[in-house]
C-alpha positions in Angstrom: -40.6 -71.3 -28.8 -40.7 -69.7 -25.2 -40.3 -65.8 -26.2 -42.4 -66.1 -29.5 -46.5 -66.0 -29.3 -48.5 -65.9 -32.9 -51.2 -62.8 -33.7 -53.2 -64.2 -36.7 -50.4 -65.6 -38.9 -47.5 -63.2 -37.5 -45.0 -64.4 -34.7 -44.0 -61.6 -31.9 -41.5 -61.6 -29.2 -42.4 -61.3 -26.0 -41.1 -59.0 -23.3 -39.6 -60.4 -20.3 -40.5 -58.7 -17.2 -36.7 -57.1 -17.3 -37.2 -55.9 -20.5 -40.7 -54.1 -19.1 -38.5 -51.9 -16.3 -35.7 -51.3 -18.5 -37.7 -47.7 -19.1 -37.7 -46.6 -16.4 -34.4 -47.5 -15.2 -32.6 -45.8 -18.1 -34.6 -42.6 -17.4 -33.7 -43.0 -13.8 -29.9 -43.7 -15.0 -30.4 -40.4 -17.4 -31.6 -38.1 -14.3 -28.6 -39.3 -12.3 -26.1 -38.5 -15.3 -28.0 -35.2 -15.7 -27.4 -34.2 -11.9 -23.9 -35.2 -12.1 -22.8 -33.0 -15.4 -24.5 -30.2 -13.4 -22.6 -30.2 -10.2 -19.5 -30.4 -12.1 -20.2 -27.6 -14.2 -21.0 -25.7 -10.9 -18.4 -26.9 -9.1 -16.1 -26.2 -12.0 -18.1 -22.7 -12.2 -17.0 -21.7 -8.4 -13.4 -22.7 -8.9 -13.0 -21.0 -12.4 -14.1 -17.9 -10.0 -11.5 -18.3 -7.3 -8.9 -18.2 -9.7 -10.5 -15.0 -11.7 -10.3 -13.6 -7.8 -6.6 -14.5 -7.7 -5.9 -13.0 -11.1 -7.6 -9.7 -10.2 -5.6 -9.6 -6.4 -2.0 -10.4 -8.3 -3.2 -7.9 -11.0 -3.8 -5.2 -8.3 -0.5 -6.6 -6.5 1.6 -6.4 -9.8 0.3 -2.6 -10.8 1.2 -1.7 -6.8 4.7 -3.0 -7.4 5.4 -1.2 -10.2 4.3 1.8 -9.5 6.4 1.0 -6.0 9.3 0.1 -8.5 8.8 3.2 -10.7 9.3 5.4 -7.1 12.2 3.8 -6.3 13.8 4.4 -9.9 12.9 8.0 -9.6 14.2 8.5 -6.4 17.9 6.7 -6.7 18.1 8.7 -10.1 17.9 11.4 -8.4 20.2 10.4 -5.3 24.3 12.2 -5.7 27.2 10.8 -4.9 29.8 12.7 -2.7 32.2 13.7 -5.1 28.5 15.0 -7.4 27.7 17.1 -3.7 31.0 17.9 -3.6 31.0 19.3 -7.6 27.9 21.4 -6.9 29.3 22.9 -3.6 32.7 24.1 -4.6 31.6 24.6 -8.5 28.1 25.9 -8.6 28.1 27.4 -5.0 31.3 28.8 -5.0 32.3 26.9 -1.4 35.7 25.9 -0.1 37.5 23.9 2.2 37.1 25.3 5.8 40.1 27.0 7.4 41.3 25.1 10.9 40.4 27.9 13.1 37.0 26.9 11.5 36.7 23.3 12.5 35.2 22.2 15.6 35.8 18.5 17.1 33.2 17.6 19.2 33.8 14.2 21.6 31.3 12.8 23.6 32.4 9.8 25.4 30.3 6.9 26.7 29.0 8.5 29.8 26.3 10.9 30.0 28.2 14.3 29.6 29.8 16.4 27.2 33.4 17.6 26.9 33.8 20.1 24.3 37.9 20.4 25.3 40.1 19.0 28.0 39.8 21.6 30.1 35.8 22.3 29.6 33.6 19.9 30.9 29.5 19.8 31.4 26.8 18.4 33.6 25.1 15.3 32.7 23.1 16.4 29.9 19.1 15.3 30.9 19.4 18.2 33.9 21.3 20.9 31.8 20.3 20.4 28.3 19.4 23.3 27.0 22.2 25.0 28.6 24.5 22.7 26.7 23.1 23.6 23.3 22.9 27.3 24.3 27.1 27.1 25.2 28.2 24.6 22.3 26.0 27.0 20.3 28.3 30.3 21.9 31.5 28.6 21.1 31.2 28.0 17.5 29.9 32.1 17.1 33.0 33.1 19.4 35.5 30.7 17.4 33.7 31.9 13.8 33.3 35.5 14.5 35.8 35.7 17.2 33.4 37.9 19.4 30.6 36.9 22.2 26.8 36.5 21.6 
């Protein structure tokens, strides 16, 4: 028999040359395997850390909105309607609709001047400005009070 040799009275196999590297080439195999499970675990590692990163900026994001949200609730609950203003200024304040004689309409047309009435009429108001708020100012004290500041 080719792969048999006889010790004494005993018969062994013998190793083929293949069989003599086969060793070393499953240790090699082994390293290689070895290297490979530990790049994916780092890899795997570095991306189980971008998404802990993502989960901490939306956390941070989510608690901004809500406290955002949380402002905004506070603020429109405390917002009035008109006819609530209204309540409050003729109820609790003790207001009331304005006589005529009170009300002063104001109409400013496209150009650059002022007309408090038809017959009344200003300079452009970038060279006579505060002249303009000093008269408009005169007229509603003379139409209120009916005297002259």
């Amino acid at each position: 028999m080719p792969g048999l040799f006889k010790k004494g009275n005993v018969y062994y196999l013998k190793q083929s040359e293949a069989s003599q590297y086969r060793l070393p080439r499953n240790i090699i195999i082994t390293v290689f395997l070895t290297i490979g499970c530990a790049i994916a675990i780092i890899l795997t590692s570095a991306q189980i850390t971008g998404i802990e990163r993502q989960i901490a900026s939306a956390n941070t994001t989510q608690r901004a909105l809500t406290y955002e949200g949380m402002t905004l609730n506070t603020q429109i609950s405390g917002r009035y309607t008109n006819e609530e203003i209204e309540y409050i200024a003729f109820m609790r304040l003790g207001m009331s609709h304005p006589d005529p004689s009170q009300i002063i309409e104001i109409n400013v047309p496209r150009a650059n001047t002022i007309q408090l009435n038809d017959d009344e009429q200003f300079l452009p108001r970038q060279n006579y400005f505060w002249m303009d708020i000093r008269n408009f100012v005169n007229g509603i004290l003379n139409r209120v009070f009916g005297g002259s500041q």
